[in-house]
C-alpha positions in Angstrom: 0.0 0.0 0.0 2.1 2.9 -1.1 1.7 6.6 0.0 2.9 9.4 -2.4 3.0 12.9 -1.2 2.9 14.2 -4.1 0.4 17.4 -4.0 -3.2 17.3 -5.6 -3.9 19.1 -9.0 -4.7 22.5 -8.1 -8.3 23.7 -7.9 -10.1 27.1 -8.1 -13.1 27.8 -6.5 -16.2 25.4 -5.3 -16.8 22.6 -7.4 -14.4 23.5 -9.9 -12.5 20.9 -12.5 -9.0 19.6 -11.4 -6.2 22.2 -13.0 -3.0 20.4 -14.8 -0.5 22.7 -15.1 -3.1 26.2 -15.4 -5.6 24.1 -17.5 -9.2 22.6 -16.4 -9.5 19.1 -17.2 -12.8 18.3 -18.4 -14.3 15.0 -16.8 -14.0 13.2 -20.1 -10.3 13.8 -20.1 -10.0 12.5 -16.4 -12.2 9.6 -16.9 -10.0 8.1 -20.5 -6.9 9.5 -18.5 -7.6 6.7 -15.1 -8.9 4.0 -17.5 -5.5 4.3 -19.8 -3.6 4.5 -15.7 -5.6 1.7 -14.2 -5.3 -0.6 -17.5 -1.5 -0.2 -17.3 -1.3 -1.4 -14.4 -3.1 -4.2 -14.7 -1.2 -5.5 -17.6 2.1 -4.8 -15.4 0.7 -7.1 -12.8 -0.6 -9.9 -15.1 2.7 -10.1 -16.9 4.5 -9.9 -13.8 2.1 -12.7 -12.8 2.1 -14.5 -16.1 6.3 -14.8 -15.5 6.5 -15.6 -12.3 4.4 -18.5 -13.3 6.3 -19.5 -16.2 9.6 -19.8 -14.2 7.9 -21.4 -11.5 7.0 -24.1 -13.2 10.3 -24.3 -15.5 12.6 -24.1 -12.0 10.1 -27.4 -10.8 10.4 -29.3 -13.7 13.9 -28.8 -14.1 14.6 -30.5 -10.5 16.4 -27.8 -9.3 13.2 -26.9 -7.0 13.6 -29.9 -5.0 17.5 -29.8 -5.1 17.3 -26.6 -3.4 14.1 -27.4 -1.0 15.1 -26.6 2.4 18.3 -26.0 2.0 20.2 -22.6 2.7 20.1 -21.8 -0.9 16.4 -22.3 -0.9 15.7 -20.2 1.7 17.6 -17.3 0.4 15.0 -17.7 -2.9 12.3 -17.7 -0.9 13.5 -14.4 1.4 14.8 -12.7 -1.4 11.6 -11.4 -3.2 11.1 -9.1 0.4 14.3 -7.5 -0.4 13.1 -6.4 -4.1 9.6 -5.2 -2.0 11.6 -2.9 0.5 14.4 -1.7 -1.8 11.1 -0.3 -4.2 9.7 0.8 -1.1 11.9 2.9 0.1 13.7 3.9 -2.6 10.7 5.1 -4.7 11.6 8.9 -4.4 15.2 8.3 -5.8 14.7 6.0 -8.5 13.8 6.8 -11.9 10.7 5.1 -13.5 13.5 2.7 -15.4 14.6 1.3 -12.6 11.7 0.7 -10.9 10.5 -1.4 -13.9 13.7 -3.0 -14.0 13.2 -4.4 -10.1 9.6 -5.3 -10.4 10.4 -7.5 -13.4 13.5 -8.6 -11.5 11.1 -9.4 -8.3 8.4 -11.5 -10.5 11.4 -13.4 -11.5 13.0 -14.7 -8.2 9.2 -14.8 -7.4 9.1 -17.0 -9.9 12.0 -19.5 -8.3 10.2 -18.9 -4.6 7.1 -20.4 -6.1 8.5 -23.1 -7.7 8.6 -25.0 -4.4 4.7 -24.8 -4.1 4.9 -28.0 -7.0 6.7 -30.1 -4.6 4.6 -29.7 -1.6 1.3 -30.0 -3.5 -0.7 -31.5 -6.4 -0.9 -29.6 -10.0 -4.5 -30.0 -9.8 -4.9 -28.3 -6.5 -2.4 -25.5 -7.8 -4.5 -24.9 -10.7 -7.4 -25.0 -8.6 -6.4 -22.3 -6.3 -5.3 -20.2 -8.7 -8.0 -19.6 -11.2 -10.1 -19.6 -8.1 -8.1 -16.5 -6.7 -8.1 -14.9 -9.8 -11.6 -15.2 -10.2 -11.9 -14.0 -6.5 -9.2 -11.2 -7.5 -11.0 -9.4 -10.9 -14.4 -9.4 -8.9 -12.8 -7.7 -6.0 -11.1 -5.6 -7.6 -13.9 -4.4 -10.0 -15.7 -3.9 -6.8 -12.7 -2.0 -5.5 -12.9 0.5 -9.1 -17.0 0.9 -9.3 -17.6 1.2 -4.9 -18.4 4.7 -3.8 -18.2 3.9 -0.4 -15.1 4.9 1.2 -13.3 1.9 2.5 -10.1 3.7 4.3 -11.6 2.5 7.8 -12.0 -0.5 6.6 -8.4 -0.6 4.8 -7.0 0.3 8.3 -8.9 -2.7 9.6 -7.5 -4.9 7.5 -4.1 -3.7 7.8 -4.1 -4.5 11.4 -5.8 -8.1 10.6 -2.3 -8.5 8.3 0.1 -7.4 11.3 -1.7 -9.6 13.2 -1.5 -12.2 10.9 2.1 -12.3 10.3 2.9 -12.2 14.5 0.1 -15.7 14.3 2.3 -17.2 11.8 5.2 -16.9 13.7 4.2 -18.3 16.8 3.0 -20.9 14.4 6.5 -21.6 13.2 7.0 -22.8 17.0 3.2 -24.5 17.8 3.0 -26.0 14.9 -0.8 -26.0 15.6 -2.9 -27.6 13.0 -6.3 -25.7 14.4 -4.0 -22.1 14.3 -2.4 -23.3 10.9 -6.1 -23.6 9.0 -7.5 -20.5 11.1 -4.3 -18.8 9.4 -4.8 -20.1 6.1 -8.9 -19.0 6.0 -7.7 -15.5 7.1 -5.3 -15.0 5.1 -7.7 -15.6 2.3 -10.1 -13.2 3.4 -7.8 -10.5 4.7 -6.0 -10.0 0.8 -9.5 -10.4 -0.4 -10.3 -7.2 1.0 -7.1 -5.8 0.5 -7.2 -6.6 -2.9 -10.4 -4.2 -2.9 -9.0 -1.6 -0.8 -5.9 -1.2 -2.5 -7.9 -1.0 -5.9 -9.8 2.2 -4.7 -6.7 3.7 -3.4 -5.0 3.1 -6.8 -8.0 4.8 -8.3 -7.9 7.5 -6.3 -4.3 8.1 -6.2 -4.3 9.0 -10.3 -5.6 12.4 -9.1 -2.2 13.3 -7.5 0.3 11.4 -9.8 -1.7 12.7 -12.8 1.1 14.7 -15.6 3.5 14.6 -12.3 7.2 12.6 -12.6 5.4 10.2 -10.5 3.3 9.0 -12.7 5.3 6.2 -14.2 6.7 5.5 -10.9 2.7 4.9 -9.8 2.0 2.5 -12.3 4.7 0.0 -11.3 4.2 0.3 -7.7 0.4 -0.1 -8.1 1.4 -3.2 -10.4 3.1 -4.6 -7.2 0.5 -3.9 -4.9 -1.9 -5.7 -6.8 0.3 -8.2 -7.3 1.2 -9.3 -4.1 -2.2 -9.0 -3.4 -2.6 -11.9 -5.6 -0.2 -14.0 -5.0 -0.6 -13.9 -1.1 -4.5 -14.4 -1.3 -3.4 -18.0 -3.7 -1.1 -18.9 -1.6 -3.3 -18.9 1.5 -6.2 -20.3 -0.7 -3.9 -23.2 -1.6 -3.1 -24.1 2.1 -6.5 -24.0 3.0 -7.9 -26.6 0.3 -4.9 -27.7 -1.4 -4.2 -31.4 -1.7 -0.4 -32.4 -0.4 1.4 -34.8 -2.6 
């Protein structure tokens, strides 16, 4: 969920059209200028998700998957798409719109070798399963996310808390090794980056307004590509522990 403090368009008097750079903007514009924004970003995050994919299952059918499979190397994969997340992160203010493109493609591909390991651990059918059921899940909540007018920042907060919470469960987990906690986990998970998934949509929407003919808005698109894609991915991923079949 990226923040940009970039300032609004400017505006003159009550109800009056955003300005771009001394120049009203006509609702028309707006509206073809967030459909153009929005559908860039969703092609950046199916083609990031479309590659991690295809590596995936190349790295598993290769055997190098289950050669590396709990081993130091393998954990470094599987830790190693976090670093891509927070170098973005934090360096979105310094970075030129190149360079973020170059990391997010770089982070779909390691991605790519940290899901491979899902193809060891469960059936193909089950993977398949879970993920045209989460993408399903995904466009639906995310078209809900575009179309809503209600406002969901309380409820983006909400959920946001639900994720801190989740990760500190999954920890302790790591220890327990609870079954009950482990599938109470897995069904949250599922429904906490289902309505992320919808909050972060609105949020995307609304931030066009303020990265609109700015240097940011290049830098907007491949964040919001991210956001939506690790939206995705972490909503499968918990769908697949919750039904998934183990091999």
């Amino acid at each position: 969920m990226s923040i940009w403090n970039e300032p609004q368009p400017g505006k003159t008097g009550f109800g009056a059209s955003p300005m771009l750079n001394g120049q009203s903007m006509g609702a028309d514009v707006l509206d073809q200028g967030l459909r153009r924004h929005m559908l860039s970003i969703y092609n950046y995050m199916a083609s990031g998700v479309l590659l991690s994919g295809i590596i995936a299952l190349l790295f598993a059918q290769s055997g190098m998957a289950q050669q590396m499979f709990g081993s130091p190397l393998g954990w470094i994969v599987q830790l190693a798409p976090l670093g891509f997340v927070l170098a973005m992160s934090f360096g979105l203010n310094r970075m030129q719109t190149s360079t973020l493109q170059i990391l997010f493609w770089s982070f779909c591909a390691v991605m790519g070798l940290s899901l491979s390991f899902i193809f060891l651990v469960y059936t193909g059918g089950s993977i398949a399963t879970a993920f045209f059921s989460a993408a399903g899940g995904f466009a639906g909540l995310s078209l809900y996310g575009y179309t809503t007018k209600r406002d969901m920042t309380g409820m983006g907060s909400f959920l946001i808390m639900g994720l801190i919470g989740l990760i500190i469960a999954s920890i302790i987990n790591i220890f327990l090794q609870s079954p009950g906690l482990y599938w109470a986990i897995s069904a949250l998970g599922v429904l906490i980056f289902a309505g992320l998934t919808a909050y972060d949509t609105q949020k995307l929407k609304e931030q066009y307004f303020y990265v609109h003919g700015t240097d940011m808005a290049g830098k907007a698109v491949v964040m919001g590509a991210l956001n939506l894609y690790l939206d995705f991915i972490n909503m499968f991923l918990y769908l697949l522990r919750f039904l998934g079949d183990r091999r």
